[in-house]
C-alpha positions in Angstrom: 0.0 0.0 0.0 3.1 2.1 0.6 4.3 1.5 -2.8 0.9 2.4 -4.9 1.0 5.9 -2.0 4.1 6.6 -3.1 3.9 5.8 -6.8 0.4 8.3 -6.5 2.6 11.1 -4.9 5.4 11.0 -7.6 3.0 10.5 -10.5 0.4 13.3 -9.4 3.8 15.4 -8.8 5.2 14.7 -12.4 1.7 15.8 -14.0 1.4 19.1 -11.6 4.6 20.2 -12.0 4.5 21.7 -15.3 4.6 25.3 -16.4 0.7 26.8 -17.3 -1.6 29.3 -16.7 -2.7 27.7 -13.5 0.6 27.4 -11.6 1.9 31.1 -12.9 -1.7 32.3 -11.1 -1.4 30.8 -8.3 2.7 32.0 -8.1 1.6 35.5 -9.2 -0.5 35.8 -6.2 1.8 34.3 -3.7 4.3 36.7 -4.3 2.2 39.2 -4.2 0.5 37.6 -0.7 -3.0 38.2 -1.6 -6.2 35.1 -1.3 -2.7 32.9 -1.5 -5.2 30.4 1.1 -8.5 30.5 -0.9 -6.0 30.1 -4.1 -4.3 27.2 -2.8 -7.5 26.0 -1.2 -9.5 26.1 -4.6 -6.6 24.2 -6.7 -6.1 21.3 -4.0 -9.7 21.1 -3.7 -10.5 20.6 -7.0 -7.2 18.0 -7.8 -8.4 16.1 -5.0 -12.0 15.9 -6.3 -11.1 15.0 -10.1 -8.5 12.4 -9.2 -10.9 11.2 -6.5 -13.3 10.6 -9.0 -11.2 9.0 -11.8 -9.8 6.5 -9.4 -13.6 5.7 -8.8 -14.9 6.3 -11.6 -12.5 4.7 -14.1 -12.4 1.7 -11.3 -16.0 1.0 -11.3 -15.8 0.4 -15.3 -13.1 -1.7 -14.9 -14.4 -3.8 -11.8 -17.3 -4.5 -14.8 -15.2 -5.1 -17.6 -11.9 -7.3 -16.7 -10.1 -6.9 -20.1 -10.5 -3.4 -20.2 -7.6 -3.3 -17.3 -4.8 -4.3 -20.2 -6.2 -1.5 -22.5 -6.4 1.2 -19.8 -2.5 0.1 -18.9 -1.5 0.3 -22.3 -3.4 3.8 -23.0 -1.6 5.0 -20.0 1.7 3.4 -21.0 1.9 4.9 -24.5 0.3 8.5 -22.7 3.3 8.2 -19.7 6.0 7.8 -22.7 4.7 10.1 -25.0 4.5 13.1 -22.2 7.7 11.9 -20.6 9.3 12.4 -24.5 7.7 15.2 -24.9 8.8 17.1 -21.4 12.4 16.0 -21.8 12.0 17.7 -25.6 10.7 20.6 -23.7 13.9 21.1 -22.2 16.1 21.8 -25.4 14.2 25.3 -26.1 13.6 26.4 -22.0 10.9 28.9 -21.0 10.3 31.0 -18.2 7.3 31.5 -15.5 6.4 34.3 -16.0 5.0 36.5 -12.7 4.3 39.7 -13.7 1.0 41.2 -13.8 -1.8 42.8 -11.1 -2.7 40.2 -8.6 -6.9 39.7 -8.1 -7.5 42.1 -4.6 -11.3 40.8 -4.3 -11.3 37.1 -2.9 -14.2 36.5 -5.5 -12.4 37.3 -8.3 -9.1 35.2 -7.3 -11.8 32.0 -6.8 -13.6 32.5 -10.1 -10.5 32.4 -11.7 -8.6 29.6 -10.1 -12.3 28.1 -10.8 -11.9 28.6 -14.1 -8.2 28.2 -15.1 -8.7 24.6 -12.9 -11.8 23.5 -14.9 -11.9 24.9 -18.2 -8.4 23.5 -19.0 -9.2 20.3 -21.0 -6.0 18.9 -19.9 -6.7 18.8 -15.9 -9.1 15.7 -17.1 -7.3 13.8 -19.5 -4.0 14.4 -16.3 -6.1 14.0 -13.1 -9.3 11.6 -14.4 -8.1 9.3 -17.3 -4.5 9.1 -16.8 -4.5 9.0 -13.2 -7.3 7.2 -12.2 -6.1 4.9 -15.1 -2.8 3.9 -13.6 -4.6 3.7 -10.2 -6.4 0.9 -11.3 -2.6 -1.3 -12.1 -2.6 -1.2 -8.4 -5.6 -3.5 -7.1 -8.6 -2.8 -5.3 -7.6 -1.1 -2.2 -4.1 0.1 -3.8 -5.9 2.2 -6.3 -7.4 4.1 -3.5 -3.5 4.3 -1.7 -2.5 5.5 -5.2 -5.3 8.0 -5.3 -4.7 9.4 -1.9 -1.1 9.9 -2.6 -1.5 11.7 -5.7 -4.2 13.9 -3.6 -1.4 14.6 -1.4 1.2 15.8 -4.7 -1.0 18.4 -5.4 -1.8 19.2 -2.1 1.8 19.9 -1.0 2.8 21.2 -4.7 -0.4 24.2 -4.6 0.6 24.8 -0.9 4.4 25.1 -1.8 4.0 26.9 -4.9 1.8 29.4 -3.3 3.1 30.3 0.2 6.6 29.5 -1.0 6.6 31.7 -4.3 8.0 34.7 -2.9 11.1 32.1 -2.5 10.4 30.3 -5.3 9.8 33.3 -8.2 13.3 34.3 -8.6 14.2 30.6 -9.2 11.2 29.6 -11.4 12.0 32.5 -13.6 15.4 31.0 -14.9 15.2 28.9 -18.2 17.7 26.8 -16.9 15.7 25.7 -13.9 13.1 24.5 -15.8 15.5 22.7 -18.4 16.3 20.5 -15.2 12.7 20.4 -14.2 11.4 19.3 -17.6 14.1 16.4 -17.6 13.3 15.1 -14.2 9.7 15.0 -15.3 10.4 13.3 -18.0 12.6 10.6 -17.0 9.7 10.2 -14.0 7.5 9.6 -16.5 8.9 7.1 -18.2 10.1 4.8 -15.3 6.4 4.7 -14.0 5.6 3.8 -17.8 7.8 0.9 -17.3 6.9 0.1 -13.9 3.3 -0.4 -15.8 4.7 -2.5 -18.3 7.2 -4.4 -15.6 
């Protein structure tokens, strides 16, 4: 159960971890100190809720259909390779975070749009409900839940980090060459848990 907690953290860490209009929000307003708590709050929140329902929902499909559990591997194989490829290729031509811009002063308007940069990003469902309730399902019946509950916990401590740690964090995140090395580790995560699927 360890292992499939673990494997969750790492996974849900290597998906988060990316740059996008999402983590540069939530860095902006950490460095600036303003809603950084209903910010955080929002992002976890909702993580926790999608990957929480693709471990369950995803599971319940395959609890009805045994076969489907070498087809969702395989999707999530191919997906793990192709993204772990794709973030190491990311590194040859670096970008930046960038930070600048007014940070929200009502609380309403830094939730509506955390709501919306969170939910109206196609990608947070294909990351957080197919691939990672996909691989939770490799793990077994009470693993995929471990495997859940850790990758609620990488977003959890990567929102909380990002945002009460960005006035740290900003000067680092704003090098090319940092994210060079972070795209690489990401991608070479990737890969090894596409192996471990295949293993």
């Amino acid at each position: 159960m360890l292992t499939a907690a673990v494997t969750g953290l790492v996974t849900g860490l290597s998906l988060i971890v990316v740059i996008g209009a999402q983590n540069a929000f939530v860095l902006r307003q950490g460095v600036r100190r303003v809603h950084v708590g209903l910010v955080v709050a929002v992002c976890a929140i909702s993580d926790v809720v999608l990957i929480l329902a693709g471990v369950a929902g995803i599971g319940a499909v395959v609890d009805r259909a045994g076969r489907l559990i070498d087809i969702v591997t395989w999707f999530g194989v191919a997906f793990l390779v192709a993204y772990g490829v794709l973030s190491i290729r990311r590194a040859w031509r670096p970008e930046r975070l960038e930070t600048t811009g007014a940070a929200l002063a009502s609380p309403g308007a830094a939730a509506a749009q955390t709501l919306a940069l969170t939910w109206l990003n196609p990608h947070v469902y294909l990351d957080t409900v197919v691939l990672l309730g996909s691989i939770a399902q490799t793990h077994g019946g009470a693993g995929r839940w471990w495997f859940g509950l850790g990758a609620c916990l990488g977003s959890i401590l990567w929102f909380g980090g990002l945002g009460f740690g960005a006035s740290r964090l900003a000067p680092l995140l704003a090098r090319p060459r940092a994210w060079q090395v972070l795209d690489v580790l990401i991608g070479m995560v990737m890969i090894a848990v596409a192996v471990s699927l295949v293993w």
